[in-house]
LUMTORTOR-72275 format. One record per residue (C-alpha): residue in three letters; residue number from 1; x, y, z. Coordinates in nm, 2 decimals, decimal comma, m for minus. Example, Ala and Ser with C-alpha at 12.3 -4.5 7.8 and 13.67 -1.06 7.14 Angstrom:
residues 2
- Ala; 1; 1,23; m0,45; 0,78
- Ser; 2; 1,37; m0,11; 0,71
end
This chain:
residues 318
- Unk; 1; m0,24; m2,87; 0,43
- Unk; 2; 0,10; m3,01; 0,51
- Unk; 3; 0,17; m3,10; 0,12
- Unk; 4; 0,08; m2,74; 0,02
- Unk; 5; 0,35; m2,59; 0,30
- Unk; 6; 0,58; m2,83; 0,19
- Unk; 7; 0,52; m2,77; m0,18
- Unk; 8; 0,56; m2,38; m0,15
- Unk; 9; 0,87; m2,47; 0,04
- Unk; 10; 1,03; m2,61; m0,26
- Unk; 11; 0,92; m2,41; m0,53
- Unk; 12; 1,05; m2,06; m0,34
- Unk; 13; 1,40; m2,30; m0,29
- Unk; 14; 1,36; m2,31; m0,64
- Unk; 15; 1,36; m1,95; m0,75
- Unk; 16; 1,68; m1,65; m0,75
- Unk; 17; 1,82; m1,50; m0,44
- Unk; 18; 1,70; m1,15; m0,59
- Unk; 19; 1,39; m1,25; m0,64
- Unk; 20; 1,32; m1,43; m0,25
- Unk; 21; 1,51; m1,13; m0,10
- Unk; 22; 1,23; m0,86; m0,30
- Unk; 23; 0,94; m1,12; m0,18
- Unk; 24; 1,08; m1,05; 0,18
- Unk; 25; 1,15; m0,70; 0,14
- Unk; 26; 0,76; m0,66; 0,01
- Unk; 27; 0,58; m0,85; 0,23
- Unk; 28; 0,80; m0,73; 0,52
- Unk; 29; 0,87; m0,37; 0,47
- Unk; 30; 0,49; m0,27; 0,32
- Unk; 31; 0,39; m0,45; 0,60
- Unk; 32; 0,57; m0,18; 0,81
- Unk; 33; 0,42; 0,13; 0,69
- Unk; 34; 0,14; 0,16; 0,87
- Unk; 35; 0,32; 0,12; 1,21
- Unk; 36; 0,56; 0,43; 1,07
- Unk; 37; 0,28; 0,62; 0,95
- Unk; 38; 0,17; 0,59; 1,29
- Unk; 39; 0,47; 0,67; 1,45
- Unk; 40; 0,54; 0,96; 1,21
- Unk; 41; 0,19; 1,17; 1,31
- Unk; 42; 0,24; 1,10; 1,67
- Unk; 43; 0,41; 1,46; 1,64
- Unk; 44; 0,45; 1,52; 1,30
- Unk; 45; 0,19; 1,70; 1,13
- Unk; 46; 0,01; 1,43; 0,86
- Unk; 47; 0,05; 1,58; 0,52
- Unk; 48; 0,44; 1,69; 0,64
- Unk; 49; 0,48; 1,30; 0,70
- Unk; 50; 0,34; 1,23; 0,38
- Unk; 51; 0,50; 1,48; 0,20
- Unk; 52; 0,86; 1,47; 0,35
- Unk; 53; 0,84; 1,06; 0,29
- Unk; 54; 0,79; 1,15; m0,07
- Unk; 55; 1,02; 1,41; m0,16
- Unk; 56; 1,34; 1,21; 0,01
- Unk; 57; 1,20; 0,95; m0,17
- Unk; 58; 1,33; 1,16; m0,50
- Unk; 59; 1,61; 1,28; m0,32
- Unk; 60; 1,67; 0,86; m0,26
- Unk; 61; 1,66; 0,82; m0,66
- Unk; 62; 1,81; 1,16; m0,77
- Unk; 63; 2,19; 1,05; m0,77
- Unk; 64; 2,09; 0,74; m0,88
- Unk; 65; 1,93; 0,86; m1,18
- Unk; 66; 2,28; 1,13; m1,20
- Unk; 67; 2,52; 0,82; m1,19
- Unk; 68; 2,37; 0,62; m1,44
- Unk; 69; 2,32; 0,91; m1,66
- Unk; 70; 1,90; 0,83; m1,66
- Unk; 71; 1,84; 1,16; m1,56
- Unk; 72; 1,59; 1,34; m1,84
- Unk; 73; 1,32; 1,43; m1,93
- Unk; 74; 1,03; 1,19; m2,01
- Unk; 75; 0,77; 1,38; m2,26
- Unk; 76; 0,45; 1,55; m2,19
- Unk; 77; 0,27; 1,23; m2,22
- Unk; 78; 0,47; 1,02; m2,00
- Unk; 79; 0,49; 1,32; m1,79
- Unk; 80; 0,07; 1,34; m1,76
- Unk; 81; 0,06; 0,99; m1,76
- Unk; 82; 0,30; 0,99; m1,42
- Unk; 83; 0,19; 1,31; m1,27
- Unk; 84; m0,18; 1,12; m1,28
- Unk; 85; m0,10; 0,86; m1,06
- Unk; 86; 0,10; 0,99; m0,81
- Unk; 87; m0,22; 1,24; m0,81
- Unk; 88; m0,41; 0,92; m0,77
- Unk; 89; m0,20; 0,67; m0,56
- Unk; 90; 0,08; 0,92; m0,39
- Unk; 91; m0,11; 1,24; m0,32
- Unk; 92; m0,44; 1,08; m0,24
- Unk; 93; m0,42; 0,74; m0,15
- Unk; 94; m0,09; 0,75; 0,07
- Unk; 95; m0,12; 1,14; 0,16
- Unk; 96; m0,51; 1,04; 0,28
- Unk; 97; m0,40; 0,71; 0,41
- Unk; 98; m0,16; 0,96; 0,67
- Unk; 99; m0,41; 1,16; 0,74
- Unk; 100; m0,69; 0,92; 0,82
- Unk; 101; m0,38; 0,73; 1,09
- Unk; 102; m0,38; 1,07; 1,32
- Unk; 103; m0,73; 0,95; 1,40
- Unk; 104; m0,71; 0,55; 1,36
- Unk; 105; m0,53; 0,30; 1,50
- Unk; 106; m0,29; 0,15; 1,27
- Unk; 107; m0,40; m0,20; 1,32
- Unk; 108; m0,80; m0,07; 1,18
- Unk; 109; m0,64; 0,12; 0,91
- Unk; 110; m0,46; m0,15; 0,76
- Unk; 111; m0,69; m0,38; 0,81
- Unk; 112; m0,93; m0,16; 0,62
- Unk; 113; m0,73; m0,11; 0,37
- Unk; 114; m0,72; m0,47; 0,28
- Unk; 115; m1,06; m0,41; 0,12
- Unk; 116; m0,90; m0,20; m0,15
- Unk; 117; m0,90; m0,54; m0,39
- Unk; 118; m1,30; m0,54; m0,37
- Unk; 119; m1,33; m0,15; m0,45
- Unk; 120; m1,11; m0,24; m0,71
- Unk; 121; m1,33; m0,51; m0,82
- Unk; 122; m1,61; m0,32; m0,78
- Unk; 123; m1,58; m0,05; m0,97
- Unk; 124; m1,38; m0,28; m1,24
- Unk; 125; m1,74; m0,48; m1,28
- Unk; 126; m1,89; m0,12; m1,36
- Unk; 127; m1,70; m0,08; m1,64
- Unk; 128; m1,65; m0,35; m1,76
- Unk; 129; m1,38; m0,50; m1,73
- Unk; 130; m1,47; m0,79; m1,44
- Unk; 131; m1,73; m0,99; m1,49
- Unk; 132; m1,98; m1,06; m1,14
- Unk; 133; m1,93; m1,47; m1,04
- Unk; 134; m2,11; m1,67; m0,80
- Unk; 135; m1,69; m1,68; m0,68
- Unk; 136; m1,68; m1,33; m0,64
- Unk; 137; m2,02; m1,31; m0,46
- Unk; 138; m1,90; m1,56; m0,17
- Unk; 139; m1,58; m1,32; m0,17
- Unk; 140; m1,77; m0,97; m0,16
- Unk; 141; m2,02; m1,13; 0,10
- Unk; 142; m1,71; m1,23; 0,31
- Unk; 143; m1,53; m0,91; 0,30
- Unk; 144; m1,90; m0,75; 0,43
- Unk; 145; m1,92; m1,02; 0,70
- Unk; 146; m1,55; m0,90; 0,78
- Unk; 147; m1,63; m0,51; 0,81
- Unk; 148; m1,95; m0,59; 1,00
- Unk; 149; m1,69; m0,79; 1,29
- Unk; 150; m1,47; m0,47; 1,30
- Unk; 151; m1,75; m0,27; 1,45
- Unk; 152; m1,95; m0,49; 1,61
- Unk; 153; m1,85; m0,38; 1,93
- Unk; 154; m1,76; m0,04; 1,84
- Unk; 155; m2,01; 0,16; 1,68
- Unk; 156; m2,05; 0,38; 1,91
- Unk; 157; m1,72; 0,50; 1,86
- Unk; 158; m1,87; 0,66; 1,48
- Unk; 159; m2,01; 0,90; 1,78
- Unk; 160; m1,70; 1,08; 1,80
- Unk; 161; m1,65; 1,33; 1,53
- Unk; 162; m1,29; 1,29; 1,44
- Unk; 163; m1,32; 0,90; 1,45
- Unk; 164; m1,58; 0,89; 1,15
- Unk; 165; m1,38; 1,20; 0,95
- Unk; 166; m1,02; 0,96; 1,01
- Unk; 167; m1,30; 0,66; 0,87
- Unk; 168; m1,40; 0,88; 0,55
- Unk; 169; m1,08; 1,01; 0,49
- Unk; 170; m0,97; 0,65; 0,44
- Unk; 171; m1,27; 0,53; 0,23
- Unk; 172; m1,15; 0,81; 0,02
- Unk; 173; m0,77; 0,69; 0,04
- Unk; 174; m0,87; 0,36; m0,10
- Unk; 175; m1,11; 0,46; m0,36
- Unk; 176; m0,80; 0,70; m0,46
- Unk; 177; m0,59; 0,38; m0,48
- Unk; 178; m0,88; 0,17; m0,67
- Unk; 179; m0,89; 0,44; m0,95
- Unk; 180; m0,52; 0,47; m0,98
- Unk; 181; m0,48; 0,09; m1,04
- Unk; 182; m0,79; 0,08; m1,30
- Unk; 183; m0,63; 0,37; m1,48
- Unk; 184; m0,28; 0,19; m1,44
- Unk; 185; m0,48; m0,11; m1,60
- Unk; 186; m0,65; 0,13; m1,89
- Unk; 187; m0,33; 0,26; m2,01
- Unk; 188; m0,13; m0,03; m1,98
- Unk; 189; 0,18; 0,16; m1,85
- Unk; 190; 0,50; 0,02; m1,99
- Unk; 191; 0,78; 0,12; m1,71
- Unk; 192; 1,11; 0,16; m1,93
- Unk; 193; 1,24; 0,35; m1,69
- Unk; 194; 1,13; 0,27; m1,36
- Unk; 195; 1,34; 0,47; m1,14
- Unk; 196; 1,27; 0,81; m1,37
- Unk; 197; 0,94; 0,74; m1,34
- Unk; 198; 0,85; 0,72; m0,94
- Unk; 199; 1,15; 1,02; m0,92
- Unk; 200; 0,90; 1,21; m1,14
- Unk; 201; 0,61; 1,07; m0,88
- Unk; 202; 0,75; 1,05; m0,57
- Unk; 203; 0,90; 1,50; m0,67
- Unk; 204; 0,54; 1,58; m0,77
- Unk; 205; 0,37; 1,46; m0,49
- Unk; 206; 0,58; 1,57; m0,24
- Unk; 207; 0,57; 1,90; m0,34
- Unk; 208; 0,20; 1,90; m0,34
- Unk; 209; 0,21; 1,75; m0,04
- Unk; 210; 0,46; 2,00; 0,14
- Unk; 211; 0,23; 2,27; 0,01
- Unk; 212; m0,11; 2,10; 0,17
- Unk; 213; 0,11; 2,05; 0,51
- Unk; 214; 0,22; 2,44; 0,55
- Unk; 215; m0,15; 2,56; 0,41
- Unk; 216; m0,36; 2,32; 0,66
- Unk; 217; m0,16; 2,30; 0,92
- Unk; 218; m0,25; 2,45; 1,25
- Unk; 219; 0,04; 2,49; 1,39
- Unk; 220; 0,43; 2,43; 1,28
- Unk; 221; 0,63; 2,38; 1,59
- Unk; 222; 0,95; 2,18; 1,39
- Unk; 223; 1,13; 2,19; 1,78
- Unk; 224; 0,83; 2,01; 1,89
- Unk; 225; 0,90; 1,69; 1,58
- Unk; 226; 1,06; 1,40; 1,83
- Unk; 227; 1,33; 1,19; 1,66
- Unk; 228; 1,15; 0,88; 1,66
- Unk; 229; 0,89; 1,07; 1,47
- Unk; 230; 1,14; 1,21; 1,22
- Unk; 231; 1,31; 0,81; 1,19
- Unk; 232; 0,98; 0,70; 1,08
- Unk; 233; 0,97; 0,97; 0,79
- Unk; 234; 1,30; 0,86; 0,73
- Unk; 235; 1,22; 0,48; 0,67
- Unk; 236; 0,88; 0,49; 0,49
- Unk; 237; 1,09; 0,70; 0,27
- Unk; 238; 1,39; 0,52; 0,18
- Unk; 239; 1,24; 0,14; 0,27
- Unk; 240; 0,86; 0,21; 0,25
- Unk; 241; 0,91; 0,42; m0,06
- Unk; 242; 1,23; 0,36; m0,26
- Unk; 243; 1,31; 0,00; m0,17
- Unk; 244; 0,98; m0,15; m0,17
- Unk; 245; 0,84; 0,01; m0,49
- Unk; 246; 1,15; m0,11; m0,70
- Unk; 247; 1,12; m0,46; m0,53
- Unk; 248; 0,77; m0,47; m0,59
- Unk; 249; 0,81; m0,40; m0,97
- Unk; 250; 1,07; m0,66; m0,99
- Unk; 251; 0,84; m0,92; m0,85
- Unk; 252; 0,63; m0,82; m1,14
- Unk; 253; 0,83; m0,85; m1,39
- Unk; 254; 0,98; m1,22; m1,24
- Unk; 255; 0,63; m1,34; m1,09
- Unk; 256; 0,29; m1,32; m1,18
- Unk; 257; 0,11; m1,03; m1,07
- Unk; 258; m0,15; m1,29; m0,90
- Unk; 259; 0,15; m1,43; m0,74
- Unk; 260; 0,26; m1,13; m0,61
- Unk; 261; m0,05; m1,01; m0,49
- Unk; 262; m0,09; m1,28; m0,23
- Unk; 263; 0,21; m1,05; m0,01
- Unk; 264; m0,04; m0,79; 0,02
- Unk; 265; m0,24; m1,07; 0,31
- Unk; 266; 0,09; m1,10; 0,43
- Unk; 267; 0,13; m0,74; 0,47
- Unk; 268; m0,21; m0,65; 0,67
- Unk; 269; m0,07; m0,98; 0,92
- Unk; 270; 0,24; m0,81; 0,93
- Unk; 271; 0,11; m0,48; 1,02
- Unk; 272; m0,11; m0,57; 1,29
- Unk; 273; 0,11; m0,82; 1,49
- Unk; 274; 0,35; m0,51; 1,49
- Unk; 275; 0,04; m0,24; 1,57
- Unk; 276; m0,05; m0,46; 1,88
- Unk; 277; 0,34; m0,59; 1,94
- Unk; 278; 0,52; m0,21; 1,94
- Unk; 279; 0,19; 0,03; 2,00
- Unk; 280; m0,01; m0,21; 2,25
- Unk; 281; m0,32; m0,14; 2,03
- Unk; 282; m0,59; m0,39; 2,15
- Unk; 283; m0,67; m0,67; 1,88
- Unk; 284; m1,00; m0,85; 1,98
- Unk; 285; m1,12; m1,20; 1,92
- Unk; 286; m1,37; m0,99; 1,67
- Unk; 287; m1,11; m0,81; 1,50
- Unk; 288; m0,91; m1,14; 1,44
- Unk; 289; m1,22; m1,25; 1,29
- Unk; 290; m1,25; m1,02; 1,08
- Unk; 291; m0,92; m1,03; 0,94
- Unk; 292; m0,97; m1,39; 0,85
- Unk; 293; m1,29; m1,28; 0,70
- Unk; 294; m1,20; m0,97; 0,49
- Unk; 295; m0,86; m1,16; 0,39
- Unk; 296; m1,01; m1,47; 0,31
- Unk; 297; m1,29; m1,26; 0,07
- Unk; 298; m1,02; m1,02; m0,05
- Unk; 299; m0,83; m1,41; m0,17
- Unk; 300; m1,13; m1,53; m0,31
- Unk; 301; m1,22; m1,30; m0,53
- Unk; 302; m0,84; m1,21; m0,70
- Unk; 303; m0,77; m1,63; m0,69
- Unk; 304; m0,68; m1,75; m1,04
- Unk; 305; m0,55; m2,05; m1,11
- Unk; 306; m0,19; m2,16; m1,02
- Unk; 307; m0,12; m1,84; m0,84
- Unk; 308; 0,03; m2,08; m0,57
- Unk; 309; 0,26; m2,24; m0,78
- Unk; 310; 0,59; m2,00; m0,74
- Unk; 311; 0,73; m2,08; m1,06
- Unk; 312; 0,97; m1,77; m1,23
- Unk; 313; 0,85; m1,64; m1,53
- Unk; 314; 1,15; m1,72; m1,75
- Unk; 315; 1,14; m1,46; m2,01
- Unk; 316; 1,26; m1,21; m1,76
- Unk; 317; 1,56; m1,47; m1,63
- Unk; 318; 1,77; m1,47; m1,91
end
């Protein structure tokens, strides 16, 4: 174990300063959001967090995309192509994801969201394109051992009503996200232009978003919004939005994507150290457990050989 520290050690020495600082920035600020999502609903209506994080999100990118002259328009099948998944990943897996925290603890939801690998799996193996492995069995079983931890002492909390809508809500969220990253997989989306892309994504959901906040709203009481409420908004959209997604695609495009899927473990540790370090939300001996357990399945089953060796890919370093 000591070799393996020291051996990651020296291969991250060994990459670019842009490329540690977007590791950081991924692993760090993603590992934020659900703590902000949290704080943003404390008196923020959900879909106006959701929605208000997306559209200054475009706001973020529009004088970017101005300065560098990169504003224009993409085609109706980029457009379609772009307007789908932020249906898929922006609208219903992050608007959902906001909705399903007025009702969950931040430390439960991101910890269930950490199954969203073995949906993905899932429902990749029922197309097609996964194949089922005695590997991926030990993984699926572990992330079922791992749910079964989370309410072993608290099933009779799926008594109360708005508990078990914030619980399907979620299960929606991620099976939102699962089809949005099968589809991104389908289509093979080349990102030419990434920042004219997510402006396109980040515009079109919030708007929809903005429209589902003023129609399902009870009540809109904008004096009533506290400041740390509003800063929340304010940071998912710039950090948890903007900054995150453009670092994220760089990682892509320096790492492999197997690589850079190990930061989403880092991520769910991130974000519930902070739920139970800033919010006081209880974290069990059980819930520990089953982080280790849905984790540990989540790693078995995306593990491909040398995704711990942190070595550029240097097509993209020229």
């Amino acid at each position: 174990m000591e070799y393996l520290w020291i051996s990651i050690f020296f291969q991250i020495k060994a990459l670019s300063s842009k490329t540690i600082i977007a590791i950081f920035v991924v692993a760090i600020v993603w590992g934020t959001t659900f703590l902000g999502i949290k704080i943003g609903v404390e008196t923020v209506p959900p879909w106006f967090v959701a929605g208000l994080r997306q559209f200054l999100a475009s706001l973020v990118l529009l004088p970017i995309l101005i300065y560098t002259k990169n504003l224009k328009w993409i085609g109706w099948r980029n457009f379609r192509i772009q307007i789908t998944l932020s249906s898929l990943m922006l609208v219903g897996a992050n608007g959902l994801t906001t909705v399903a925290e007025e009702n969950l603890t931040s430390s439960l939801t991101s910890l269930i969201s950490a199954l969203s690998p073995i949906f993905i799996f899932v429902a990749s193996m029922a197309i097609g394109m996964e194949k089922f492995t005695y590997r991926t069995m030990a993984g699926l079983l572990m992330g079922f051992f791992g749910v079964l931890f989370i309410f072993w002492d608290g099933i009779n909390d799926l008594m109360n009503p708005s508990y078990r809508l914030g619980l399907l809500i979620l299960i929606i969220a991620i099976m939102s996200w699962g089809l949005g990253t099968i589809y991104t997989k389908k289509i093979n989306v080349k990102n030419n232009n990434l920042f004219l892309n997510l402006f396109y994504q980040f515009a079109f959901a919030g708007i929809i978003q903005l429209i589902f906040a003023f129609s399902f709203s009870e009540t809109i009481d904008i004096s009533a919004w506290s400041v740390k409420s509003v800063s929340a908004i304010i940071y998912l959209a710039v950090f948890g939005s903007v900054l995150a997604f453009f670092s994220y695609h760089y990682l892509l495009r320096t790492l492999l994507p197997t690589q850079v899927s190990i930061l989403s473990y880092v991520n769910t540790i991130i974000s519930i150290f902070l739920s139970w370090l800033i919010l006081g939300e209880t974290i069990s001996t059980k819930f520990i457990i089953a982080t280790a357990c849905i984790i540990s399945g989540v790693f078995i089953i995306n593990y491909k050989p040398g995704m711990l060796k942190f070595r550029p890919m240097q097509k993209y370093l020229k």
